[in-house]
C-alpha positions in Angstrom: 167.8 36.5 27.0 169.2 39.8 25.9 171.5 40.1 28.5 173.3 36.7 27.6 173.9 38.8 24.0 176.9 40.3 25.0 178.4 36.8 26.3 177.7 35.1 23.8 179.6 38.0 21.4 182.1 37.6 23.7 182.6 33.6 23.5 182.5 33.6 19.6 185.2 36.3 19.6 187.3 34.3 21.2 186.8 31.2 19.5 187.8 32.7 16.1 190.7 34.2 17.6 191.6 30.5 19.3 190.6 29.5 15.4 193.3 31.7 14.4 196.1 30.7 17.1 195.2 26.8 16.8 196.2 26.8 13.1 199.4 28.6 13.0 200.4 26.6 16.4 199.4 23.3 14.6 197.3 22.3 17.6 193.9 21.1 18.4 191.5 23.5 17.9 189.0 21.6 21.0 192.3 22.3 23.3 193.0 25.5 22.9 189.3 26.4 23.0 189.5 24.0 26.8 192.1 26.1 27.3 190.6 30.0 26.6 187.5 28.7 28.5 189.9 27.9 31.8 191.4 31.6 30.9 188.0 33.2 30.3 187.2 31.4 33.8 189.1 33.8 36.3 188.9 37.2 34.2 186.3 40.1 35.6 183.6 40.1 34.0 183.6 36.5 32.9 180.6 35.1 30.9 177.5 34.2 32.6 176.9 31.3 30.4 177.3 27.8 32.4 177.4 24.4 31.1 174.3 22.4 31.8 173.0 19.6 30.8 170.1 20.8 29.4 172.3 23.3 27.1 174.4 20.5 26.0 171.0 17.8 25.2 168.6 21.0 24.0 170.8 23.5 22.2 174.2 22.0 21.1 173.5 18.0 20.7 170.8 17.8 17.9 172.9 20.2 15.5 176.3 18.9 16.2 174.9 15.1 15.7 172.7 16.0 12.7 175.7 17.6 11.4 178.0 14.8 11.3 175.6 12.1 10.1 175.0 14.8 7.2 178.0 13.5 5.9 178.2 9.7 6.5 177.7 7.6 3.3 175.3 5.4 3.9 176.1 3.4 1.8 179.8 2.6 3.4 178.0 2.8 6.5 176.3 -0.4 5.7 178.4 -2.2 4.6 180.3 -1.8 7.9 177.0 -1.8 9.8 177.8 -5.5 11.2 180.8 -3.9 13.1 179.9 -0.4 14.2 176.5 -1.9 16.0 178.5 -4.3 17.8 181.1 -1.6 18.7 178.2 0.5 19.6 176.7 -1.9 21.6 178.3 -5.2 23.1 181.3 -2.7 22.9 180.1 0.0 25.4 178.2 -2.0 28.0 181.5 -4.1 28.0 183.7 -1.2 28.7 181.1 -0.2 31.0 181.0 -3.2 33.0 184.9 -3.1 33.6 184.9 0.5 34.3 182.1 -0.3 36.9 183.9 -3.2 38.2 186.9 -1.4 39.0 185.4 1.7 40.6 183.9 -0.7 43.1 186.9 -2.9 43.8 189.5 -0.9 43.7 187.7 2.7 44.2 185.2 1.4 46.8 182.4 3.3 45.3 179.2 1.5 46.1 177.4 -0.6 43.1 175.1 1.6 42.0 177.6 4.7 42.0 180.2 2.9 40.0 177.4 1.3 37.5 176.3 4.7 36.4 179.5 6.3 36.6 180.9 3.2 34.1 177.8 3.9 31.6 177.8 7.8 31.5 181.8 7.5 30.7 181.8 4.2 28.1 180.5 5.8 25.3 183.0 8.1 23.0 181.4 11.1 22.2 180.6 12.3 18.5 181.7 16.3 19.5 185.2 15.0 20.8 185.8 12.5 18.0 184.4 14.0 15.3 185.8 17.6 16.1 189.5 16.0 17.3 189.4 13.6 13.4 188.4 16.0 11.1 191.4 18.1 12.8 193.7 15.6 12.2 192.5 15.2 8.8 191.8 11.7 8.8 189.0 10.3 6.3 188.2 7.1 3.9 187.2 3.6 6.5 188.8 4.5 9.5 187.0 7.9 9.5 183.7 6.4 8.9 184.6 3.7 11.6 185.2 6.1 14.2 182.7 8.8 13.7 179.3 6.4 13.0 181.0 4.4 16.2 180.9 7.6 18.2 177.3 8.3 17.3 175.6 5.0 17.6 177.1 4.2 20.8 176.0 7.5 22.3 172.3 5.8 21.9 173.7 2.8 23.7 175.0 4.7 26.5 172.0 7.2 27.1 169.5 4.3 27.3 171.8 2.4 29.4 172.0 5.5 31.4 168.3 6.1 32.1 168.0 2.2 32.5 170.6 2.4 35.3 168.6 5.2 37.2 165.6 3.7 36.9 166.9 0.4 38.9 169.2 2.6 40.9 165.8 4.6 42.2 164.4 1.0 42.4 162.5 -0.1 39.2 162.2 -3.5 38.5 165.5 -5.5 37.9 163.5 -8.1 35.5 165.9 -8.9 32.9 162.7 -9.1 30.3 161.6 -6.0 31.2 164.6 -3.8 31.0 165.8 -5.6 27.7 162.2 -5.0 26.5 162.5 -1.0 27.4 166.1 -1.1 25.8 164.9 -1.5 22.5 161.7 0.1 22.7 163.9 3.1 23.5 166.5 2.5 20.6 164.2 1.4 18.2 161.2 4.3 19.4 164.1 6.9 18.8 165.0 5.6 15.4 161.4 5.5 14.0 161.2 9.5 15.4 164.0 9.9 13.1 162.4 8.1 10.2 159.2 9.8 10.7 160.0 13.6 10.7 163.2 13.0 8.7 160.7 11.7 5.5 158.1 14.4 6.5 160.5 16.9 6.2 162.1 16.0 3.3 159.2 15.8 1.3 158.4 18.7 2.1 161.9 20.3 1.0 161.7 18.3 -2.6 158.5 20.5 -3.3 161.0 23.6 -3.1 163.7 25.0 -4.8 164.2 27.8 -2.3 167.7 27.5 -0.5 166.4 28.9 2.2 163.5 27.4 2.8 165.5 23.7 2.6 167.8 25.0 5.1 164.6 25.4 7.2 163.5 22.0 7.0 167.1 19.9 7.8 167.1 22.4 10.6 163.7 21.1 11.8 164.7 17.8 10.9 167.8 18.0 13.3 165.7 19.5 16.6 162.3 18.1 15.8 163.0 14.3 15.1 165.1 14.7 18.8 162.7 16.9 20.7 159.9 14.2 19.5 161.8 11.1 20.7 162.7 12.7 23.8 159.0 13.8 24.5 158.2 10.0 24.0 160.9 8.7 27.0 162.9 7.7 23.5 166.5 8.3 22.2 166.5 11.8 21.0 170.3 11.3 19.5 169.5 7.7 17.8 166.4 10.3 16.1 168.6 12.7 14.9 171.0 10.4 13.5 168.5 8.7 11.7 167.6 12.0 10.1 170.3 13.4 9.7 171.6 10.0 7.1 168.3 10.4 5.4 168.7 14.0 4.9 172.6 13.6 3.7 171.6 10.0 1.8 169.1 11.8 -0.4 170.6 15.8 -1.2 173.7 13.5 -2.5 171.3 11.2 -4.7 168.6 13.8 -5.4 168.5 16.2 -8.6 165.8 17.9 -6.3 168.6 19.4 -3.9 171.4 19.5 -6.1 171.2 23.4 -6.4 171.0 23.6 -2.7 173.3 21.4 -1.4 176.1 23.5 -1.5 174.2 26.1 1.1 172.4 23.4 3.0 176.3 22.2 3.5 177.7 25.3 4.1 174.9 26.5 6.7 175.6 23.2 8.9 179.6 23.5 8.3 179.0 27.1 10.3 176.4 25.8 12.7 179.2 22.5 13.6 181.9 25.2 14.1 179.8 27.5 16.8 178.1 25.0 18.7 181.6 23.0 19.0 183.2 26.4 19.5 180.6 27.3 22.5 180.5 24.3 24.4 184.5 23.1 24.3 184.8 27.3 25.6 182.0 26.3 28.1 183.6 22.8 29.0 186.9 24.8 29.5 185.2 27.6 32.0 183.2 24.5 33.7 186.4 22.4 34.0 188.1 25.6 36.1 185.7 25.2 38.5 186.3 21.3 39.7 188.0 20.1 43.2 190.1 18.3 41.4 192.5 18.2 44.5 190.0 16.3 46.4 189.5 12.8 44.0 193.0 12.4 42.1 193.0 8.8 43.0 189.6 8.2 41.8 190.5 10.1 38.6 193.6 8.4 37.8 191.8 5.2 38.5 189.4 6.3 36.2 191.1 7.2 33.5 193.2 3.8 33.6 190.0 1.6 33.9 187.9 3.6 31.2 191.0 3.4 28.6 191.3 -0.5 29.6 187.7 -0.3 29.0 188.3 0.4 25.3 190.6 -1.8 24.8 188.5 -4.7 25.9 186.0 -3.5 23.8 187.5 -2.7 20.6 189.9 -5.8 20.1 187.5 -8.4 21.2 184.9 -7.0 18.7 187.2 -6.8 15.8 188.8 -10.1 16.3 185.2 -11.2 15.5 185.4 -10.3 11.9 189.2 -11.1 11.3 188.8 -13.7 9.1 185.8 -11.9 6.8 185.9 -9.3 4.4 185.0 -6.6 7.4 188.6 -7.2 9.2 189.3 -4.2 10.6 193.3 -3.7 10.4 195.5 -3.9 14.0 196.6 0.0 12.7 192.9 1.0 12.9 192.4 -1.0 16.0 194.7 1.2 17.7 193.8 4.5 16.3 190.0 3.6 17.6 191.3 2.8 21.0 193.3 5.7 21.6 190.4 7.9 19.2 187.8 6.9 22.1 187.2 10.4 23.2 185.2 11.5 26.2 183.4 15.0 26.3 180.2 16.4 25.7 177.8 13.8 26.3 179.8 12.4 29.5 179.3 15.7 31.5 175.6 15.9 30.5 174.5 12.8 31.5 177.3 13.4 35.0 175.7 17.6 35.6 172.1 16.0 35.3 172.4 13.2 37.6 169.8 13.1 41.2 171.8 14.8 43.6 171.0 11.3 45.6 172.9 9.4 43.9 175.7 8.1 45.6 178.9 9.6 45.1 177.3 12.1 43.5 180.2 15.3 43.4 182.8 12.6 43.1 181.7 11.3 40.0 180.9 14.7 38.2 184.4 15.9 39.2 185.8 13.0 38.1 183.8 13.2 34.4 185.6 16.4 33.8 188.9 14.9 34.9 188.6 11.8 32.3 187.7 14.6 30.1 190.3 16.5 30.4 192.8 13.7 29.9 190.7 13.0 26.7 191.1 16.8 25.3 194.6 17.2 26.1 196.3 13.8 26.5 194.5 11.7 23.2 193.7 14.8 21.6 197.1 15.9 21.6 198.9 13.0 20.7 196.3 11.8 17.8 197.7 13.2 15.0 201.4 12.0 15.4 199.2 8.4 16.3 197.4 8.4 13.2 200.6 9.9 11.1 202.4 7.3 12.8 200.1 4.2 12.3 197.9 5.9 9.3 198.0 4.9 6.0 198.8 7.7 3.4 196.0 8.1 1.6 194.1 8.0 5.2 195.8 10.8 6.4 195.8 14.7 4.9 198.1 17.4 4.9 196.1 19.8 7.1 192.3 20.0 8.7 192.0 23.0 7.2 192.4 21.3 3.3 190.0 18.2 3.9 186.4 19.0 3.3 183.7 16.5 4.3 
């Protein structure tokens, strides 16, 4: 562990500097992090720190996800539940299927190769879209649309995911029983959250030490998602669930006002070095892919998971276009060019049994549709939303709009 001190000096060293840089350049901050971590890739003495995905699910996923649903009204986010769970749900497994469907056809990839390919890559993931909208400055509906989106759907996809495996290593295909282990997962992963979430903070309202609350959401964050996880549950659906309890009551508390301002700061700082760490990390990883060797596949890829979202987003939306949760053609856009691949993609792609088939093909291919994500969308999001965004949707600067 000490000898991983220096590297990780190293890394956080150059992501302020890339801090620096980003903001004067008026770039993403997530590319030009991608970008040092390619750099940092074929120095001497590069850092011995690799991307895993047990890094990304144990060390960087709880705080980044507890982070952001810190900040989500909840009571904005209910209102608009109707449409984010349907996004988050029908929405995925439908951009799933039709990435699936064309890796097969048109790829060739066998069934079970393009099925879990299609579900790993469907989901948008909160570190991307969260990191890539806060950058553009973008807040008020579309904000909350995107980000709770991008953190339910991640449950979606991670059940799906294991789902998938199971009948890919040859579980039971009875539709009863995998529907019956769906929700037992998502609803088993929320109730973690519920349960250490409400422990936790009644534990905190007996305090008025700063420190000692900081404590507790930090428990709350890896605790509810180490709990679920130990159960076969969702971990992330646990930590969101915690995470909006813990930001629902220290904004209608008394008990926490004094506090709030240093539980928000501590998590503002924990947000900016685990996104920091792993784009640096996805950037080094990225360096190392045969990209060379799959360029149809990833082109095809790329094209299928962005018609994907498309399918996925309009269809939904037209549901509700005559109710008072119409989601505008403007926003419809933004969310299917703000669909954002990253973090939670090459998790569930580095951890997959080496049996599977097409097993290098589809992790190289992961980091290509994530690279197309960072650089491509990321890039181009701002001018989109400044473009397509309402004014009082979209800010002068990242660095002026505070959560």
């Amino acid at each position: 562990m000490t000898s991983k001190l220096p590297d990780l000096g190293l890394l956080l060293f150059v992501a302020a500097v890339v801090a620096i840089l980003t903001r004067r350049l008026r770039m993403p901050y997530t590319a030009g992090l991608v970008l040092a971590g390619i750099g940092l890739h074929f120095l001497p003495g590069r850092p011995d720190v690799q991307l895993s995905k047990d890094l990304i699910f144990s060390v960087f996923l709880p705080p980044l996800v507890f982070e952001a649903a810190l900040y989500i009204p909840w009571r904005e986010l209910r209102t608009d539940l109707p449409v984010v769970g349907l996004l988050a749900t029908v929405g995925v497994l439908l951009a799933a299927a039709i990435t699936a469907a064309g890796m097969h056809y048109a790829v060739g990839w066998d069934w079970s190769g393009a099925i879990i390919f299609g579900i790993l890559i469907s989901a948008t993931d909160p570190v991307s879209v969260i990191a890539s909208f806060k950058e553009a400055g973008v807040h008020g509906r579309l904000r909350l649309l995107v980000e709770a989106e991008s953190l339910l759907n991640d449950g979606t996809a991670a059940v799906a995911f294991v789902v998938a495996l199971s009948l890919a290593a040859g579980a039971s295909s009875n539709s009863v029983v995998i529907g019956g282990e769906f929700l037992l997962t998502f609803g088993g992963g929320i109730l973690c959250g519920l349960a250490v979430g409400g422990a936790l903070i009644a534990f905190a309202a007996r305090t008025d030490d700063r420190l000692v609350e900081i404590t507790f959401t930090a428990l709350a964050a890896y605790g509810s998602f180490f709990l679920a996880e130990h159960w076969h549950l969702s971990g992330v659906l646990a930590t969101l669930t915690a995470g909006l309890m813990t930001g629902s009551y220290s904004s209608s508390s008394s008990v926490w006002a004094s506090g709030r301002e240093s539980v928000e700061s501590f998590w503002d700082y924990v947000a900016f070095v685990a996104n920091s760490l792993i784009f640096l990390l996805i950037g080094a990883r990225m360096a190392q892919q045969p990209f060379g060797g799959v360029w149809v596949p990833a082109l095809a890829a790329i094209l299928l998971v962005t018609l994907g979202r498309a399918a996925a987003i309009y269809p939904v939306c037209a549901i509700f276009i005559r109710s008072r949760l119409k989601v505008s053609l403007k926003h419809q856009h933004v969310l299917v060019w703000g669909g954002l691949r990253g973090a939670l993609a090459l998790a569930l792609a580095l951890g997959l049994p080496s049996e599977v088939p097409h097993h290098d093909d589809i992790v190289t291919v992961s980091f290509a549709v994530v690279a197309f994500s960072i650089f491509a969308q990321g890039l181009t999001m701002r001018p989109l939303i400044r473009r397509l965004g309402e004014l009082e949707e979209v800010g002068a600067d990242a660095a002026d709009v505070r959560r």
